[in-house]
C-alpha positions as CSV (number, residue, x, y, z in Angstrom):
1,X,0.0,0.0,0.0
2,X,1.3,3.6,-0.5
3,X,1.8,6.1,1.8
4,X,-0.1,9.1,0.1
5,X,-1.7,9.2,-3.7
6,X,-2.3,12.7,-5.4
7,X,-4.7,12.1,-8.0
8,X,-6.4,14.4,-10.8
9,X,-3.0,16.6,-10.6
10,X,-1.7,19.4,-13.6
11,X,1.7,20.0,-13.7
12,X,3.4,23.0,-14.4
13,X,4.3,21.4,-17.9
14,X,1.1,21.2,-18.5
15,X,0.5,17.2,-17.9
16,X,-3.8,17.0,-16.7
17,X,-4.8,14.0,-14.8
18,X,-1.7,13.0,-13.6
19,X,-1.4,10.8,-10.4
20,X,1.9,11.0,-8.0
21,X,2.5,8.2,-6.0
22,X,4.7,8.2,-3.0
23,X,6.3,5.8,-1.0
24,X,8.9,6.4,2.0
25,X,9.5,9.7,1.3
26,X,10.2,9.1,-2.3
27,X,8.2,9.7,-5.5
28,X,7.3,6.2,-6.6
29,X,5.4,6.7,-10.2
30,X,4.2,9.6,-11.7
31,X,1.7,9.1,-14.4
32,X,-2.0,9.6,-15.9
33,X,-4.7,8.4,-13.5
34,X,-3.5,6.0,-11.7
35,X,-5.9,4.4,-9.2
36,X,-3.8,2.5,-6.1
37,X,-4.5,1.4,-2.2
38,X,-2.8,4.5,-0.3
39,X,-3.0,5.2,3.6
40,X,-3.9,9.2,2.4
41,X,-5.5,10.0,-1.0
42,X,-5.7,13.5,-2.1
43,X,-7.7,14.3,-5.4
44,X,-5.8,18.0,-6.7
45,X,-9.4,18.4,-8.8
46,X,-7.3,19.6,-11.8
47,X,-5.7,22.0,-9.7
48,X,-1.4,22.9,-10.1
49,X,0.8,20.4,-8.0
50,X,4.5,21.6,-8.0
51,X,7.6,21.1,-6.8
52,X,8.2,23.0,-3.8
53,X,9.2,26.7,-4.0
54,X,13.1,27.7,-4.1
55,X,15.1,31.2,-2.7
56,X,18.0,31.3,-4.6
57,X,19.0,34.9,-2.9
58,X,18.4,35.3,1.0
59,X,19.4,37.3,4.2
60,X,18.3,35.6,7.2
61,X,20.7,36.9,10.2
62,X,18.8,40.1,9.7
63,X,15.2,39.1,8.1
64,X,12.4,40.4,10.0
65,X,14.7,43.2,11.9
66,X,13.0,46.3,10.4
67,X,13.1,49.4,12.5
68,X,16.0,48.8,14.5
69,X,17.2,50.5,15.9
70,X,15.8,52.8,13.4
71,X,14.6,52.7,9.7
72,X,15.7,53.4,6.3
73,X,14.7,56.2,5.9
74,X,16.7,57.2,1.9
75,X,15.7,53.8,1.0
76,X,19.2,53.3,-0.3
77,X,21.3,50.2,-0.3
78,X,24.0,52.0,1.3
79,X,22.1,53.6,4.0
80,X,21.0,49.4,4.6
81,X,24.6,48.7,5.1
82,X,25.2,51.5,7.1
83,X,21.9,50.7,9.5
84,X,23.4,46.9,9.2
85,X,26.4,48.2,10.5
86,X,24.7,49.9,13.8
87,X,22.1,46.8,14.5
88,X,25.6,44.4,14.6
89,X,27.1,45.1,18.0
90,X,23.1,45.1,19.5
91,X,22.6,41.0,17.7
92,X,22.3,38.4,20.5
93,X,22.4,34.6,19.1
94,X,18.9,33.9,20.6
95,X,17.2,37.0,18.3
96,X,19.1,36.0,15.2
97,X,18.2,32.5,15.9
98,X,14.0,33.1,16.9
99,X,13.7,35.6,14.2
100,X,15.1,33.3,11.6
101,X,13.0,30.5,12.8
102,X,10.0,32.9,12.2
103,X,10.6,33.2,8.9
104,X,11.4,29.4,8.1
105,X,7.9,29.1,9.6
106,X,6.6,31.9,7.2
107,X,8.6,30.0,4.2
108,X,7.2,26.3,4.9
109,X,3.5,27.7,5.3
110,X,4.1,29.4,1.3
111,X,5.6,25.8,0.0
112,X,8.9,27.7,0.3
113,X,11.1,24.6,1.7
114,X,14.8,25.4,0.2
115,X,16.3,28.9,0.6
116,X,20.1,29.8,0.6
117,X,20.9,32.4,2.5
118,X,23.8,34.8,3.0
119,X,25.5,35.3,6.5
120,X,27.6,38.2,7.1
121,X,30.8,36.8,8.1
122,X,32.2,40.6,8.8
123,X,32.5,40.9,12.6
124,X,35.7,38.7,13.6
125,X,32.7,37.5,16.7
126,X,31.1,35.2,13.6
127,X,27.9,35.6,15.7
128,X,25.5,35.4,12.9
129,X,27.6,32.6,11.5
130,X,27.3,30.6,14.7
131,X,23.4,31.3,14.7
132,X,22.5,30.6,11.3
133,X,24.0,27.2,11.9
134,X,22.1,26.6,14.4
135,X,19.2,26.9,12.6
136,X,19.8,25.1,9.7
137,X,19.8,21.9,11.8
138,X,17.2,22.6,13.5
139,X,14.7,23.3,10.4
140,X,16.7,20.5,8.7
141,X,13.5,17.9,9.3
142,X,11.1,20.6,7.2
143,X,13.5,22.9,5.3
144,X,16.9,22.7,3.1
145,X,19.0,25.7,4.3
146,X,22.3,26.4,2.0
147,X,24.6,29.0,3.7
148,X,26.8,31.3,2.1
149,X,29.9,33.2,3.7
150,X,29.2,36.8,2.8
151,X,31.4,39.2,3.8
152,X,29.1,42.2,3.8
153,X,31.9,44.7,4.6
154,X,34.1,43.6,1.9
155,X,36.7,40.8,1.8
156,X,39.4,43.0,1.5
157,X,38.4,46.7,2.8
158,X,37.8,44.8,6.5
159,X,41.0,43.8,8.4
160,X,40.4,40.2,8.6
161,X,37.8,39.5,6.1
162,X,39.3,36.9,4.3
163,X,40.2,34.7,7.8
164,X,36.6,35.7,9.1
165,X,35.4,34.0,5.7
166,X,37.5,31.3,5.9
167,X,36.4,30.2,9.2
168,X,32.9,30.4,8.6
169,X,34.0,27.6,5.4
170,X,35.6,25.7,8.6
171,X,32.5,25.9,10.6
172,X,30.3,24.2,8.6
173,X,29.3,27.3,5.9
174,X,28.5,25.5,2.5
175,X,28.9,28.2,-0.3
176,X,31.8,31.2,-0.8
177,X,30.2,34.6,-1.0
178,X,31.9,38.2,-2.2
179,X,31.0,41.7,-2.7
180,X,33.3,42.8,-4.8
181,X,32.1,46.3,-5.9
182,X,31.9,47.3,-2.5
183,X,35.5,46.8,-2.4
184,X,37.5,50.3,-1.8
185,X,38.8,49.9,-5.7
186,X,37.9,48.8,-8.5
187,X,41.5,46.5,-8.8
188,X,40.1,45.5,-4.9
189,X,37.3,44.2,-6.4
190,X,38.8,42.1,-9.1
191,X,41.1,40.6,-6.8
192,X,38.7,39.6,-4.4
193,X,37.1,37.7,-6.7
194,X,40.4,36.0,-8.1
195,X,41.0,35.1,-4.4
196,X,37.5,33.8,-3.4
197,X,37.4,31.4,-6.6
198,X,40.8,30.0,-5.8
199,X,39.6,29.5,-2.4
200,X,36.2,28.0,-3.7
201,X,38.3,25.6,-5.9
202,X,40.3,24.5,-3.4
203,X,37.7,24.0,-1.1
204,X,35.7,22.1,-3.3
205,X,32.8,25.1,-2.9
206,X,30.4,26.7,-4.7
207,X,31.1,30.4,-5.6
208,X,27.5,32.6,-4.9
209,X,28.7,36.8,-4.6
210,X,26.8,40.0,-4.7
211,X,27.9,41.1,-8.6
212,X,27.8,44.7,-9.6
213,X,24.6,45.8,-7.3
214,X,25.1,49.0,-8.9
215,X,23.4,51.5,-11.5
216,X,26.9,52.4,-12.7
217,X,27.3,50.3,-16.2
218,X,31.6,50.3,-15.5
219,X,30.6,48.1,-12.8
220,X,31.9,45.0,-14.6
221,X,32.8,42.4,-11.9
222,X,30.8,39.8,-13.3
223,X,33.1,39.5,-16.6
224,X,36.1,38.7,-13.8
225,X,33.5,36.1,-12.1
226,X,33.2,34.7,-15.7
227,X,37.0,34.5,-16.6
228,X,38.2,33.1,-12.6
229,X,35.3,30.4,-13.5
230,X,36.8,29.5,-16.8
231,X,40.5,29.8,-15.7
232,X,39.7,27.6,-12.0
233,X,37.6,25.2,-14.4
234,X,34.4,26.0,-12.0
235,X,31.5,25.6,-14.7
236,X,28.0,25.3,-13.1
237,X,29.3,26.0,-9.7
238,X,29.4,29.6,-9.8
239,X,26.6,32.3,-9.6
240,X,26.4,36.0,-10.1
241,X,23.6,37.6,-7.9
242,X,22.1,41.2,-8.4
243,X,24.1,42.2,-11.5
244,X,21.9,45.4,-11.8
245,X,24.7,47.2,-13.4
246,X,23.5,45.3,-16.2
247,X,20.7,47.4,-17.0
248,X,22.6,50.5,-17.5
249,X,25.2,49.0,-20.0
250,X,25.3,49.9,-23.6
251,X,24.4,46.7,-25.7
252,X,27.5,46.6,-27.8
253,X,29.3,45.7,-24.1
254,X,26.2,43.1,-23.1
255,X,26.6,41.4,-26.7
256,X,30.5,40.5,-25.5
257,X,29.8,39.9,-21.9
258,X,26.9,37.7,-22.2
259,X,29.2,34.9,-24.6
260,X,31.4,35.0,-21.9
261,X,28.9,34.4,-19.2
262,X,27.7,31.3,-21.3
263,X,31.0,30.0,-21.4
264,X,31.7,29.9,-18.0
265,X,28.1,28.6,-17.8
266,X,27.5,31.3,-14.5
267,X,24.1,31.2,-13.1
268,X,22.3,34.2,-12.1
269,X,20.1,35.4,-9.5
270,X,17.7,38.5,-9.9
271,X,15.9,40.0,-7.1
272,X,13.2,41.7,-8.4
273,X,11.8,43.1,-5.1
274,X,14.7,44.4,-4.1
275,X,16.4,45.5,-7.3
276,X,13.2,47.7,-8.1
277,X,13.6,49.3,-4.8
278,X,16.8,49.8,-4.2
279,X,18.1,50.4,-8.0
280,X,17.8,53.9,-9.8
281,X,17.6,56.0,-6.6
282,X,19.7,58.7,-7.7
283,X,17.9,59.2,-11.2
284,X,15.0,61.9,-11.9
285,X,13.5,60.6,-15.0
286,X,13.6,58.5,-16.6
287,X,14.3,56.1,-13.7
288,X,16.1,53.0,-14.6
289,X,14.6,49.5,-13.4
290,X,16.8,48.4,-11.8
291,X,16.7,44.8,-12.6
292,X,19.2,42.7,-14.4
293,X,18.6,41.9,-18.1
294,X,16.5,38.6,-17.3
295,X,14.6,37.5,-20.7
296,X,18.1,38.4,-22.8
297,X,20.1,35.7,-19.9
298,X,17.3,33.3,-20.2
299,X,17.4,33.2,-23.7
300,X,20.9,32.9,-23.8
301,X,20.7,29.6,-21.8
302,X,22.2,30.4,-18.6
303,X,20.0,29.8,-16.2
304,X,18.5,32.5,-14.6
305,X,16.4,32.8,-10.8
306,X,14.4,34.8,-8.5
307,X,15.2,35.8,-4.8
308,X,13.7,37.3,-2.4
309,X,16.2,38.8,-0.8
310,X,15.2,40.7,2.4
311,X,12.2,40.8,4.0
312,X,11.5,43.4,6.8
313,X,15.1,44.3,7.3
314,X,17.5,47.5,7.3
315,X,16.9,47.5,2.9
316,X,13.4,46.4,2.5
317,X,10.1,47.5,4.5
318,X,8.2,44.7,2.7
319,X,7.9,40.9,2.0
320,X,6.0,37.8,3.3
321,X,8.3,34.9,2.1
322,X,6.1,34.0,-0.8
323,X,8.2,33.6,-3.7
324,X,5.7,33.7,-6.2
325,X,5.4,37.4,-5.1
326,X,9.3,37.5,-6.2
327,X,7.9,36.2,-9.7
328,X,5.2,38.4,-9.8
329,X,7.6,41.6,-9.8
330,X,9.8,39.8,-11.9
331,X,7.1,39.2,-14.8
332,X,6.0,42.4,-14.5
333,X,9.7,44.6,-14.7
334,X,11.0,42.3,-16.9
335,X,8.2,42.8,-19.5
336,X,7.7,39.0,-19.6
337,X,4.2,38.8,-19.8
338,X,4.2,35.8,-23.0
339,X,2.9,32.5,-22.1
340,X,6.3,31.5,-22.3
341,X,7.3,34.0,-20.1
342,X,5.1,33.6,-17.5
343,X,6.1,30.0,-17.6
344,X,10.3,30.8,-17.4
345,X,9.0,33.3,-14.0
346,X,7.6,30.5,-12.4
347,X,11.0,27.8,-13.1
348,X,12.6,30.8,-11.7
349,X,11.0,30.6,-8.2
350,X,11.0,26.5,-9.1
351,X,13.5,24.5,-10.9
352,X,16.0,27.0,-11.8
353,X,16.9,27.9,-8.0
354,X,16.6,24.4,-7.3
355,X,19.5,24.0,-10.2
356,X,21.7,26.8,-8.7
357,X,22.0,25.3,-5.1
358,X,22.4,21.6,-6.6
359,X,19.6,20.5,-4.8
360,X,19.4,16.7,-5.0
361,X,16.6,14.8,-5.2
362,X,14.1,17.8,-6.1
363,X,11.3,17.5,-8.9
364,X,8.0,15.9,-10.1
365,X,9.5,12.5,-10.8
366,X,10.3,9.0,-9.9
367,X,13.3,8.8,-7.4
368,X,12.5,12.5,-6.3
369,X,11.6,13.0,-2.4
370,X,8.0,14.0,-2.1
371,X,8.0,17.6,-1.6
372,X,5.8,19.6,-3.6
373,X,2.8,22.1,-3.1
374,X,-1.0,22.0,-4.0
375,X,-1.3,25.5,-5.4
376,X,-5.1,27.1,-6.2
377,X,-4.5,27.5,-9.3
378,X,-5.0,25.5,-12.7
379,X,-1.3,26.7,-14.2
380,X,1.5,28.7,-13.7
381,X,0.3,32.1,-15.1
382,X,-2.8,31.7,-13.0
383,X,-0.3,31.0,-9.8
384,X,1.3,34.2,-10.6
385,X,-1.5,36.2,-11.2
386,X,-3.0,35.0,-7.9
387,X,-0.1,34.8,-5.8
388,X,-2.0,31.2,-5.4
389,X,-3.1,30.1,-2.0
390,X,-0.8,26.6,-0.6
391,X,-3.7,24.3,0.0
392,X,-1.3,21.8,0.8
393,X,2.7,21.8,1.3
394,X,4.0,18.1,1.7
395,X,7.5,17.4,2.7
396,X,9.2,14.0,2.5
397,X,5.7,12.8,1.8
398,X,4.4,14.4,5.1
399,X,1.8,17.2,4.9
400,X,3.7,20.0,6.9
401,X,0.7,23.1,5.9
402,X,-2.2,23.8,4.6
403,X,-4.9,26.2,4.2
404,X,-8.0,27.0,2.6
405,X,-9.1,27.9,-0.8
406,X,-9.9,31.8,-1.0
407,X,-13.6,32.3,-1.1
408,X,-15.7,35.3,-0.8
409,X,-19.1,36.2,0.2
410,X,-21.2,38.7,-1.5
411,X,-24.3,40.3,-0.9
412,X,-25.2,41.3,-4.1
413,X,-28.5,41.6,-6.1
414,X,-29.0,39.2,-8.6
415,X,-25.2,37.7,-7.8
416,X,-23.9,34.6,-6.3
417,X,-23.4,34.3,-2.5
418,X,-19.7,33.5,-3.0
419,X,-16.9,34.6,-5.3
420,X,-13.9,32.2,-5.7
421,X,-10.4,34.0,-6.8
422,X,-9.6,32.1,-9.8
């Protein structure tokens, strides 16, 4: 007998009537109306199952922090590091630790159950370091946390950054982080990244750094990401995240850079959220975007995902951990509003993440662990559209949340009673 059946099922690709068996934990057969003995059966009614949601791009040493001690008021990325910088010496392990379990809570309950997240590995004390750890093994049971060394104050332009990085690597950190144009040069910034590559390679690492979060279009640190990954043979390990500089380049420059990203086969992470906010802040009009040149990457063939960032921290006053939200902004600033389109926003909160952080085991097939979501919605688009309600998250085969289908009631002449939001 199997342990849970989900019959009647779409999948994002489009597959109706699909059955998913599971079995210990594992996907067993996936295929059209299958009909079995199972201890729980769940009929989807036609409605989306999908893989479970992925955060390619996270801060969670200082998610849900807003307001201390005081807020953004510019709504600049710098004045974020700078509050960063004064909430630091106030951090006890305990708040980092309950806060962060806060959000994991938030995540599970939106069918969010892998996130990599940056910890700032600045402050010689590793505090959030030590925290973060913590918490990854205690969510472990519900949630795939993937932790990168991120040296928030620079690598090079802190005394010690580089030994503060490398024994967050020693503690247990899984993924080498950088920052380089926030390095005190431009040649700082270059050889930060030559130095955190060689130390990914040698390592055995993936490489995941903060790449030219800038308007400024000579912000180019992403062409020396792409050269230190061909030179230190790291294909497919390495990711670029933010690379807003990108949308105030001249095209002639993209059209060279963008060969050279292939090549190196870099992944990227946008953050549409925070790149809309943050980005074009010193412009009247037009104001740039802000985010990264999305639909040109994707059609390139690198592969291309969605974070959310921050949520209710020093940079961003907003958020709720749904990362269909992420995909929502992203649709809409990156113009991608094609049925393709819509589709390549929702593998970018889905399976491209999932790709980027080598996730094992993840997907809608035999031999994958059962984790997926029951979304209230009939496709992709429509889970967009709706920011879809999680009428079922299942983990390891294990329902872990739920809720109810968004209804209505009216009082209306002539109208129904209820309205359903789909």
């Amino acid at each position: 007998m199997l342990d849970l059946l989900i019959t009647h099922a779409t999948l994002p690709d489009g597959r109706q009537n699909m059955s998913i068996a599971v079995q210990n934990g594992r996907i067993t057969e996936v295929t059209e109306g299958l009909q079995a003995p199972a201890h729980e059966t769940v009929d989807a009614g036609g409605l989306l199952v999908s893989p479970p949601f992925v955060d390619a791009h996270f801060h969670m040493d200082s998610t849900l922090s807003y307001g201390q001690p005081r807020v953004n008021e510019s709504g600049t990325l710098l004045e974020g590091i700078a509050l960063w910088g004064e909430l630091k010496p106030q951090l006890t392990h305990d708040a980092i630790v309950q806060r962060a379990l806060q959000y994991c809570d938030w995540a599970v309950a939106r069918g969010l159950l892998a996130i990599r997240s940056h910890v700032d590995t600045s402050d010689p004390s590793l505090l959030p370091v030590q925290a973060l750890l913590d918490v990854k093994q205690r969510v472990a049971p519900y949630l795939d946390l993937q932790l990168v060394a991120f040296p928030q104050d620079g690598v090079l332009r802190r005394q010690g950054g580089l030994d503060n990085l490398k024994r967050a690597l020693d503690m247990g950190v899984d993924v080498v982080g950088g920052i380089p144009h926030f390095e005190r040069t431009y040649a700082d910034g270059t050889e930060s990244v030559r130095l955190l590559c060689e130390l990914a390679a040698e390592r055995g690492k993936r490489v995941d750094m903060h790449c030219d979060e800038s308007d400024d279009p000579h912000s180019r640190h992403v062409e020396t990401l792409a050269f230190e990954t061909q030179r230190l043979g790291l294909h497919g390990r390495v990711t670029g995240s933010h690379l807003t500089s990108m949308h105030s380049m001249d095209n002639y420059y993209v059209s060279k850079l963008i060969p050279l990203m292939c090549e190196a086969d870099l992944g990227v992470v946008a953050n549409p959220l925070i790149n809309i906010t943050l980005q074009g802040r010193h412009d009247t009009y037009p104001k740039r975007r802000g985010m990264t040149r999305v639909p040109e990457l994707m059609a390139a063939g690198l592969t291309v995902a969605f974070g959310h960032d921050c949520v209710l921290d020093p940079w961003y006053s907003g958020g709720s951990g749904d990362m269909l939200e992420a995909a929502h902004m992203g649709l809409h600033v990156g113009q991608m509003t094609s049925q393709a389109g819509m589709r390549q926003c929702f593998d970018a909160v889905t399976v491209n993440p999932a790709r980027l952080l080598g996730l094992e085991g993840y997907g809608l097939a035999p031999g994958c662990h059962a984790d997926f979501v029951l979304l209230h919605a009939r496709n992709p688009a429509e889970a967009i559209r709706l920011r879809a309600a999680r009428l079922g998250v299942w983990r390891r085969g294990q329902r872990v949340a739920s809720q109810p289908a968004p209804t209505a009631a009216l009082n209306l002449p002539g109208r129904p009673g209820t309205v359903e939001f789909m």
